[in-house]
N, C-alpha and C positions, 0 to 999 in steps of 0.2 A: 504494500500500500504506500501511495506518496505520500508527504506531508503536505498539510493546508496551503501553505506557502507555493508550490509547485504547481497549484491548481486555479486556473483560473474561469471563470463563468464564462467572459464574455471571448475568450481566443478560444475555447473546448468544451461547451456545453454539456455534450456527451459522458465527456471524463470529468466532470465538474459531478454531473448525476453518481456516474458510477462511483465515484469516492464517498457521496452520502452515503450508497446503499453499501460498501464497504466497513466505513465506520458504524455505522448499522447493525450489523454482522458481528462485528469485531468486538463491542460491547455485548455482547449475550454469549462469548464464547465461555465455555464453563472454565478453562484455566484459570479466565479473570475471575468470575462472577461466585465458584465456588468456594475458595478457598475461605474468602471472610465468613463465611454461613455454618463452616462446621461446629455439630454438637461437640461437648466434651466427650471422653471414653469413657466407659462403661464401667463398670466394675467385672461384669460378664460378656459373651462373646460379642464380635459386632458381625452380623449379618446386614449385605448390601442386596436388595432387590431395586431393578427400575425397569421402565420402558417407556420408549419413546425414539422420535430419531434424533435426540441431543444423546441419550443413554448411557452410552457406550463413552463418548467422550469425558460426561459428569463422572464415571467410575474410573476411568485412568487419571482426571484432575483429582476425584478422592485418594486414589492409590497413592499418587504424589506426595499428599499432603499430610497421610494419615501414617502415624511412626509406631503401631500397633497391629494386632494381626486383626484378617479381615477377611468372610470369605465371602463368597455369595455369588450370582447373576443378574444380567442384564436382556434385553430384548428390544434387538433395533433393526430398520429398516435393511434391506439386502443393499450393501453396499456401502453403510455407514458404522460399520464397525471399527474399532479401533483395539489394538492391542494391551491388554491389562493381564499384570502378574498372575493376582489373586482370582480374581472378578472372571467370571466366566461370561462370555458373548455369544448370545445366540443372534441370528440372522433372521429377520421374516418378512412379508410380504404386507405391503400398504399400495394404496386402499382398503386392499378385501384382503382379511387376513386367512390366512393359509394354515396346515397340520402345523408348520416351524410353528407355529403363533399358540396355537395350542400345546404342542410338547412345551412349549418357555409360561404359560402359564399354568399348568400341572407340576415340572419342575421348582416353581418358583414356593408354589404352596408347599411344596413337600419340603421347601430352604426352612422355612419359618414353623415348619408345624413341632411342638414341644419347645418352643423358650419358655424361659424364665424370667423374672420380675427385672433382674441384676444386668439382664440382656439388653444389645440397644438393634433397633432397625433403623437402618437410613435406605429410605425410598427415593432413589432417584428418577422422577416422571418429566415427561416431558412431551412436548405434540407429537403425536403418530401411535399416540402409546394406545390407544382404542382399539386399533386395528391389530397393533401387532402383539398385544396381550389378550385373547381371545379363548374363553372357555365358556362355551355354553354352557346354561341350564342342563340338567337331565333331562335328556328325552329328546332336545335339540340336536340333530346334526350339524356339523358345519359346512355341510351347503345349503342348506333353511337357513343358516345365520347368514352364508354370505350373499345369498339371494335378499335379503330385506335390506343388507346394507347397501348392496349396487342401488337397489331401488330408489333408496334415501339419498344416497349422491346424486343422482340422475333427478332427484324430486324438485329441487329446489329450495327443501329444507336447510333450515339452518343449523349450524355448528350444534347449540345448544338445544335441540330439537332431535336432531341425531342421536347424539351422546344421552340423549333421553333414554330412549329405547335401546341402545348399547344396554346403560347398565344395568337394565330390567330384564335382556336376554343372557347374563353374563354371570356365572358363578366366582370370579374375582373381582369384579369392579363396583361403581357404586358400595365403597367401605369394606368388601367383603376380604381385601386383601388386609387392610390393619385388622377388623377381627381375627382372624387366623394368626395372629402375629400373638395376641392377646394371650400373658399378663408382659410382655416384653413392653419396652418404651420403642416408640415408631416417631422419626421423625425425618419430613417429608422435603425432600430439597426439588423444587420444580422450579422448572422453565416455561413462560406463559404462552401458550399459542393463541388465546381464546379471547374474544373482544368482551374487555370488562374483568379481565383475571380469575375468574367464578373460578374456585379449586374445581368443584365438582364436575367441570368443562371441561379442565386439563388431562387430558389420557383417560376422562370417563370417571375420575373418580375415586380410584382404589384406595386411596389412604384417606378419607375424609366422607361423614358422614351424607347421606344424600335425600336433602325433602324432597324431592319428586316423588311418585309411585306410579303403580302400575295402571292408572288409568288414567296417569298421566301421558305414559308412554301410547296406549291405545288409543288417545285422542290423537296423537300427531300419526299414530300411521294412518287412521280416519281420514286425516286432514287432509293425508297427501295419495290417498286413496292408494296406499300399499297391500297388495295380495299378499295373503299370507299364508305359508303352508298350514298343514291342519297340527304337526309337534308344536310351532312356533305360539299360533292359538289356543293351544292347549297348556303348553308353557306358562303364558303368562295368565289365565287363568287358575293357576293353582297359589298357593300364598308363599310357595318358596321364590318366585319371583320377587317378591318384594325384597328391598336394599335395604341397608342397613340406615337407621333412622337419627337424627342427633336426639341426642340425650343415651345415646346404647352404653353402657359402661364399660364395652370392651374397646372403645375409641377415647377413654378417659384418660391415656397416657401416651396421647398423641402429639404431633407438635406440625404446622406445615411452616414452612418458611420458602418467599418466593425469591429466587435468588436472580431471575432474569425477566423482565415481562415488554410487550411491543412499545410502550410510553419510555420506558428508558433508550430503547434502544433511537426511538426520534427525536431522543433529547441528545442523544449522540452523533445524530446527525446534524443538527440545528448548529449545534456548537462548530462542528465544522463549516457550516454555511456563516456563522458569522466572525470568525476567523481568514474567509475567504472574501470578505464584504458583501456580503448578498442576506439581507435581512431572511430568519425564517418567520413562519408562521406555523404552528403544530394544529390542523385543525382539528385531530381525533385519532387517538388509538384503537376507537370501536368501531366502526363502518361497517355496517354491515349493509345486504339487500345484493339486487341482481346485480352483478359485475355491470350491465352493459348500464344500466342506471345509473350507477354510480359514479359512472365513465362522463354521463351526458351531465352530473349537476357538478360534479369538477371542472368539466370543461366551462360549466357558467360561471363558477368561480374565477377561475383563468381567465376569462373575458372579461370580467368585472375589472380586475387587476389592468387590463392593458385599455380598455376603456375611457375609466372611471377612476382609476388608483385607490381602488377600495377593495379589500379591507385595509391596504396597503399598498404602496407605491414599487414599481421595479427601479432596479433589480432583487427579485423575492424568490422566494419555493414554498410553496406550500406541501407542508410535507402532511401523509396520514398515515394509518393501520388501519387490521382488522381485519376481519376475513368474510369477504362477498362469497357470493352465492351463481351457481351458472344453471339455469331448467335449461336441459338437453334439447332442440330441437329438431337439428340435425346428427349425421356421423360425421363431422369432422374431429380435425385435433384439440378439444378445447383447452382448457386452460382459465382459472378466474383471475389473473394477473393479464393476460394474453389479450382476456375477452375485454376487459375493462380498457385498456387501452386504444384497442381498436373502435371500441366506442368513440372512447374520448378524442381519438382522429378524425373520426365524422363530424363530430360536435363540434370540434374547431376549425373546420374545414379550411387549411391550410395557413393559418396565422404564422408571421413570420417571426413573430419572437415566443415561441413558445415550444418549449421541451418537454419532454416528459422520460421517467421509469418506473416500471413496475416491474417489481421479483416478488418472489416466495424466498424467506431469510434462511430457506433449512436447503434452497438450490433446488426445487423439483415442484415446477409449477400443472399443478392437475397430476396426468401420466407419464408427462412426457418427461424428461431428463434434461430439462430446462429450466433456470432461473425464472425470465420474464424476458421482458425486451425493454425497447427505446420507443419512443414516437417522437421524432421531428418537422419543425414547420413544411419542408417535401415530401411526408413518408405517404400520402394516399396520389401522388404525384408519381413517384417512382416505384409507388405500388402497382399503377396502371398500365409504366412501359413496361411491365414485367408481365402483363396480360393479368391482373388479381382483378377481381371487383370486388372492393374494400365490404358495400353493403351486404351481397352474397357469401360472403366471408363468415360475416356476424351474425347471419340469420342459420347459416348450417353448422355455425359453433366452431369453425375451423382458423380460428385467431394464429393457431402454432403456424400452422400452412402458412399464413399471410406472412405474420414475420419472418420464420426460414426464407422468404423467396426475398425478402431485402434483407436478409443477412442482416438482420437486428437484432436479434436474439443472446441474449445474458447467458450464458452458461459457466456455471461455478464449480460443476461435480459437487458432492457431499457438504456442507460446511457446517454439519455436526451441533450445529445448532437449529432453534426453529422458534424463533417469537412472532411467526403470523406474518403478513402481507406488509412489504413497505414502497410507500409511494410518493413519488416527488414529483412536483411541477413547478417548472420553472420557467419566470417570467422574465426576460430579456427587458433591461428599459430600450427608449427608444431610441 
């Protein structure tokens, strides 16, 4: 990464972007973010469980830090492991989580099952961890599991809508992983994917108590008019479905501590932007709704700026979080980073001072193995000599496609962390 100094807005717009979403990144890595968070030791063993696609990196930043012994595992995305001593790393499959996701959440229980009072658990969670910690109910197969999940991604359901129904089909999550830990002391070191921080958000929930219930979770598949096999129905009609509730007293010697969330990490950008001379503005960490919506009231934002100089004058960025939402309408490549952008290209339809980026902080926006991209004042321009039709693009959900064909596209590989969606726009003065 460069220094502030080396970056300038108005000769490199592009790389002016990419160093926010940098700094970005670079404050939520767990080397920085965990080390000040550690509990003291124990008197009796430490047992390490986590999952998520930060996971694996939070348990080599513990291994470092921690001058006592230590065993346990972890559970993170195919591709985002990283090598630990003690700490064992399983590999699994996001999105839909797969058998790997199942064996790491059967082994994980069987890490915890018989502590003691004198014991400590440190839960390292983090986004992705829904997916790739994954034990049904009895009775649920996990293809009824991951049939209702595709469904809920393809719905247009929300984050916290989703994870609804996760932890009422889920024999680990929604609390059930600190109960099982229970009389041991459990304390929770996360990393925030979720707009708004809700523990219960983060990877579903497993170390902290969950008010929702189970006809909570049957109103949003209702909602979003999800078929349901006849185990999954069955499932959540019986009362083992229900999660574990606050006030349970096997969650009484618990602890969560958030060591990374998407508001710090746009305060780590901002700092950069004004270091650079380019005022920020932080409009929100929580954003949520359709990508392509989100795309079109940004863009009004951006125009208000180059207009009006309101809320604020250029040169600015308006930076945000959070994590939007994509209803499938076509088969293309989507992407809610991707989608949201190529909105917001239509919406500014070719303004000459206005930049923009959109990534996913953990490098994998949607499916694809993609960060996000760029939008420049040419891009539905040179989107054209390239034969795209930018609107055609947006309505069959194939945003990845548009960007690949102008070679705009972010690609980070792995970066082992994951605080949610970050987004900059930047307003060139005149």
């Amino acid at each position: 990464m460069r220094h502030d100094a080396d970056v300038s807005v108005s000769s490199d717009p592009r790389a002016f972007l990419r160093h926010l979403f940098d700094a970005a990144v670079a404050s939520a890595q767990p080397a920085l973010a965990l080390p000040p968070c550690l509990p003291p030791k124990p008197a009796g063993r430490t047992i390490v469980v986590g999952a998520g696609k930060a996971s694996a990196s939070m348990a080599r930043a513990l291994e470092d830090r921690w001058d006592a012994p230590l065993e346990g595992l972890v559970v993170t995305r195919y591709g985002h492991g990283v090598a630990c001593r003690h700490i064992e790393v399983i590999e699994a499959a996001h999105p839909v989580p797969d058998d790997a996701s199942v064996t790491a959440a059967k082994r994980m229980l069987q890490q915890v099952a018989g502590l003691q009072a004198d014991d400590l658990v440190i839960a390292l969670i983090s986004g992705g961890g829904s997916a790739l910690l994954a034990l049904p109910l009895p009775g649920v197969a996990l293809a009824d599991k991951q049939h209702v999940n595709r469904a809920l991604l393809a719905s247009g359901a929300t984050i916290s809508e989703i994870n609804c129904v996760r932890r009422h089909l889920s024999a680990i999550k929604g609390g059930r992983l600190a109960a099982a830990c229970h009389p041991a002391r459990v304390v929770t070191l996360a990393i925030s994917d979720v707009p708004g921080d809700d523990p219960i958000d983060i990877a579903s929930g497993p170390t902290v108590a969950d008010p929702t219930s189970v006809a909570d979770a049957l109103e949003v598949l209702r909602r979003y008019r999800v078929e349901l096999p006849a185990s999954v129905r069955g499932a959540l009609e019986r009362a083992t479905a229900e999660s574990v509730k606050p006030g349970d007293p096997r969650l009484a010697g618990t602890e969560y501590r958030l060591i990374a969330t998407p508001q710090k990490a746009l305060e780590a950008a901002a700092e950069v932007a004004r270091a650079a001379g380019v005022t920020p503005m932080i409009l929100s960490d929580r954003i949520e709704g359709e990508a392509r919506d989100v795309g079109k009231a940004l863009a009004g934002i951006g125009l208000q700026v180059v207009v009006h100089g309101q809320p604020l004058r250029a040169p600015c960025v308006l930076l945000s979080g959070g994590e939007t939402t994509v209803t499938l309408r076509g088969n293309g490549r989507g992407g809610r980073n991707v989608e949201f952008l190529l909105a917001l290209a239509l919406a500014l339809q070719r303004r000459a001072s206005i930049y923009a980026l959109a990534a996913d902080t953990d490098g994998v926006d949607g499916a694809e193995e993609v960060a996000g991209a760029f939008v420049t004042p040419d891009t539905l321009e040179r989107a054209r000599i390239r034969g795209r039709d930018p609107a055609r693009d947006l309505e069959r959900n194939d945003a990845h496609a548009f960007f690949a064909a102008l070679d705009d596209r972010i690609v980070t590989g792995p970066t082992r962390t994951n605080v949610n969606d970050f987004r900059a726009i930047v307003v060139m003065a005149p």
